[in-house]
N, C-alpha and C positions, 0 to 999 in steps of 0.2 A: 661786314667791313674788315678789309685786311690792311696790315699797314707793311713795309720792309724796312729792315733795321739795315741802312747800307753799310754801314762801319760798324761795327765792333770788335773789341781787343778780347775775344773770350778765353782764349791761351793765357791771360795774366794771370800771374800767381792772385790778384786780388779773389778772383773764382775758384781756386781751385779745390774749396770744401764743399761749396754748393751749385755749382754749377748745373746739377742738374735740376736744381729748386727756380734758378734764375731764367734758366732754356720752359720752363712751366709756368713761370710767372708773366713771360713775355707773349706764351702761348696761349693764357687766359685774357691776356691784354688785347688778342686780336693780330700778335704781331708772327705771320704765319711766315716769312721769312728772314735769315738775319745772317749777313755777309761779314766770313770774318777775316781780315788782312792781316798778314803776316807782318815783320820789321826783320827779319836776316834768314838764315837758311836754317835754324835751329828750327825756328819759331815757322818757319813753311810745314815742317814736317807735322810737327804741332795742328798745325791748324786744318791740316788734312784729316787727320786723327777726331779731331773731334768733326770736323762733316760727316765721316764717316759714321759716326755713333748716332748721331742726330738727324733723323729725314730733313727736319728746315733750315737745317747748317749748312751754308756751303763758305766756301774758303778763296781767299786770292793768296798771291806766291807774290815774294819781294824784297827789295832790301832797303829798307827808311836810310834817308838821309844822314840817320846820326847813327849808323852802321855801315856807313858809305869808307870808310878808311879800310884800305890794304884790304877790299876784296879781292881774292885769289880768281884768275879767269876761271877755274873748276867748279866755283858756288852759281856763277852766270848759266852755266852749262847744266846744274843741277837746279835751276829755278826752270829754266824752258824743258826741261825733263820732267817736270813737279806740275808744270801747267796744264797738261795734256793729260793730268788726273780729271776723271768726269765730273769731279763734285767742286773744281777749281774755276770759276766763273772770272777772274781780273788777274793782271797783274801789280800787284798793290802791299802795300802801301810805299810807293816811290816818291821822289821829290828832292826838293830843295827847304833845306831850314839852317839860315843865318841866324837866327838866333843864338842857339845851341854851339852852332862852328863846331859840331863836332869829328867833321873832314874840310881840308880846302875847298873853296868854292867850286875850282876847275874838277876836284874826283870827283867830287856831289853830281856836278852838271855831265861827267861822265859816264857815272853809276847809273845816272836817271836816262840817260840817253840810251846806253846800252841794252837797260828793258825796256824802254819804248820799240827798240826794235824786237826783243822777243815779241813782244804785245801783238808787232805786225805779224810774225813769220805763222807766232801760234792760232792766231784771231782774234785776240783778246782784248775788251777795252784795259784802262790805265785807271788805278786810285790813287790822285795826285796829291800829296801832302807839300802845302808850302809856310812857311813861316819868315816874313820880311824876308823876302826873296820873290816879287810878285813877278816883278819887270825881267828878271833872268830867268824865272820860269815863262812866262810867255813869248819869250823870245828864244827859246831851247825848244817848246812846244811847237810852232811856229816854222822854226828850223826844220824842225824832225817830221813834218808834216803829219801833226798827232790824227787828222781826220782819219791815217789810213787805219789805225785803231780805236777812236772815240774814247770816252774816258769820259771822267768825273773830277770836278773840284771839291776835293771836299772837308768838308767843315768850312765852308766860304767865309772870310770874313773884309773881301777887298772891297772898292770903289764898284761904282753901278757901271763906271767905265771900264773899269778890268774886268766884270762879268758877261759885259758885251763883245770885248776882245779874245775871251776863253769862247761864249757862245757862237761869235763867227770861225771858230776853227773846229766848229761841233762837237766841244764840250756839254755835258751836263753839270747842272751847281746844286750842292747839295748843304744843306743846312742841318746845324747843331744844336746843344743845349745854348749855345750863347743869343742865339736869336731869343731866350730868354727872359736875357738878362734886363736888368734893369736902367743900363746905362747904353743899349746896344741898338739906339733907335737906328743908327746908320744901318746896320744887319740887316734888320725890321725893313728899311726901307729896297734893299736891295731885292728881297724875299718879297718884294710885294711885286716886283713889276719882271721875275723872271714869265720867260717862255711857259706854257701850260707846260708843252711837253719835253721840256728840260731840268724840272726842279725833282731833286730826290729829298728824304729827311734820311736819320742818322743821330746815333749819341755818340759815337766814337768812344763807347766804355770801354775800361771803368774811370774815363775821365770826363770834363766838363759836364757835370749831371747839371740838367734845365731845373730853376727856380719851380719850386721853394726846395729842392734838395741840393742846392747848389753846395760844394766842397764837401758832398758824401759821397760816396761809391755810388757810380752811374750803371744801369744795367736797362739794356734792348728795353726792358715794357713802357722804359719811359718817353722812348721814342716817340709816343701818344702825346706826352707833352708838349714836344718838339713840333708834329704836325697841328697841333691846337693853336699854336701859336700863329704858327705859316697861314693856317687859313683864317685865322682872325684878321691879317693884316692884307690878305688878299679878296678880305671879304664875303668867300664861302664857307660851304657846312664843312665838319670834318670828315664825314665823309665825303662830300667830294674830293677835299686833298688828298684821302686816303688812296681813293679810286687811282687818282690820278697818276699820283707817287709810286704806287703799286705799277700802274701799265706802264708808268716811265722806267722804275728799277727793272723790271721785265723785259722790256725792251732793249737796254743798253747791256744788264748781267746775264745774257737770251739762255745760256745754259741752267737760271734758274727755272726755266719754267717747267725743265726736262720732268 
C-alpha cells in the first residue's frame, strides 16, 4: 500500500532539526511520495533543495496569497524559471485568503491569475489555497479557464456545491487533517461523495495535524490518518483509498511518476 502526501510545508523551520527522521517516519508509514509547496520565491528555492536530497520529494513553485503584496514582475519570471526544474511537479501554493488580508483583494486575484498562466505556458497543474474567498476563487478560475492547467483544491473545506462547481472545471479536491475533526461532519460529508477519480489526501504540515494529535506538529506519515478517515466515510478499505489517491496524485502531479 502506498499513500501521497499532496501538501506539505517541509521548508518550515518547524523541521528543520529532524527532517530527515520525519521523510523516514512517513516512509515506514507507507507514504512513498510527498509534495512540497512553496509560499514566495525564497521558500521555491528551498523546496527545490530538498526534492533534490530526497528521491520521494518533489516540490511545486509559488507565491501564497499572504506573500501576494508588491511582488516585483522579476519573482514571476523566476518562479516559470524554477518550474521547468524536473523534480517541480505544480505550481503552488497559490490563491486567494481573505482571512489574513494580507494583500488587496484585486493583487491576490492578480498574483493567482498570473501563475495560472505560468501553470499553462509550463504544463503544470495549480495547488489552490483559498481561505473565505470561495466565490472569487471560482470565479477567477472559471475566468482564467483553469482546465487548460487542472489543479487541486486543497485542504477543501467548502459546500458539496462549490466542490461540484471546482469539479466541473476539472479540478481535483483534496482532503486534510480537519476531515478529522470532530465537529467537521459537513467535510466528512463532502469526502464521501467526491469523484473516485478526483479526490487526493494531504496534511498540509506542520499545520492541522488530524485527531488525536490535533494542535501538535503535523508531519506526511500522518497522512494515513487523513486517508483512514476518507475511506470510512466512503465506505471502503484503506487500501482502497490508498490505491486510488495514489493513481489520482499520479495522474494530476504526472511528473511524479518520473
Amino acid at each position: 500500500m502506498m499513500l501521497v502526501d499532496t501538501h506539505c510545508h517541509l521548508m518550515d523551520q518547524q523541521f528543520a532539526d529532524d527532517l530527515d527522521d520525519v521523510i523516514r517516519r512517513a516512509e515506514a508509514e507507507g507514504i512513498g511520495r510527498m509534495i512540497v509547496p512553496a509560499v514566495d520565491l525564497a521558500t521555491a528555492h528551498e523546496v527545490i533543495r530538498i526534492a533534490e536530497a530526497y528521491p520521494n520529494v518533489y516540490a511545486a513553485v509559488g507565491i501564497h496569497p499572504e506573500s501576494a503584496n508588491d511582488v516585483p514582475a522579476s519573482h514571476f519570471d523566476e518562479i516559470e524559471r524554477l518550474a521547468k526544474h524536473e523534480k517541480v511537479v505544480a505550481i503552488g501554493e497559490i490563491g486567494l485568503d481573505y482571512y489574513w488580508d494580507s494583500a488587496p483583494h484585486a493583487v491576490q486575484q492578480d498574483v493567482m491569475a498570473r501563475q495560472i498562466e505560468i501553470a499553462k505556458r509550463v504544463g503544470l497543474p495549480i495547488i489552490v489555497h483559498n481561505r473565505e474567498s470561495t466565490e472569487d476563487i471560482i470565479q477567477l478560475l472559471d475566468r482564467m479557464n483553469v482546465a487548460e492547467s487542472g489543479g487541486v483544491m486543497h485542504c477543501f473545506s467548502g459546500s458539496e456545491n462549490d466542490a461540484r462547481r471546482c469539479l466541473a472545471m476539472g479540478m481535483y479536491i483534496s482532503f486534510g487533517g480537519p476531515v478529522t475533526f470532530k465537529k467537521a461532519d459537513d467535510v466528512r460529508a463532502v469526502a464521501a461523495v467526491i469523484p473516485d477519480d478526483r479526490i487526493l489526501v494531504e496534511t498540509d504540515s506542520p499545520y492541522l495535524s488530524p485527531h488525536p494529535f490535533r494542535g501538535k506538529r503535523n508531519e506526511p506519515s500522518r497522512v494515513k490518518i487523513v486517508a483512514q478517515q476518507v475511506a470510512d466515510v466512503r465506505n471502503v478499505s484503506l487500501e482502497a483509498l490508498a490505491a486510488q489517491t495514489t493513481a489520482n496524485a499520479l495522474r494530476l502531479f504526472s511528473k511524479v511518476g518520473l
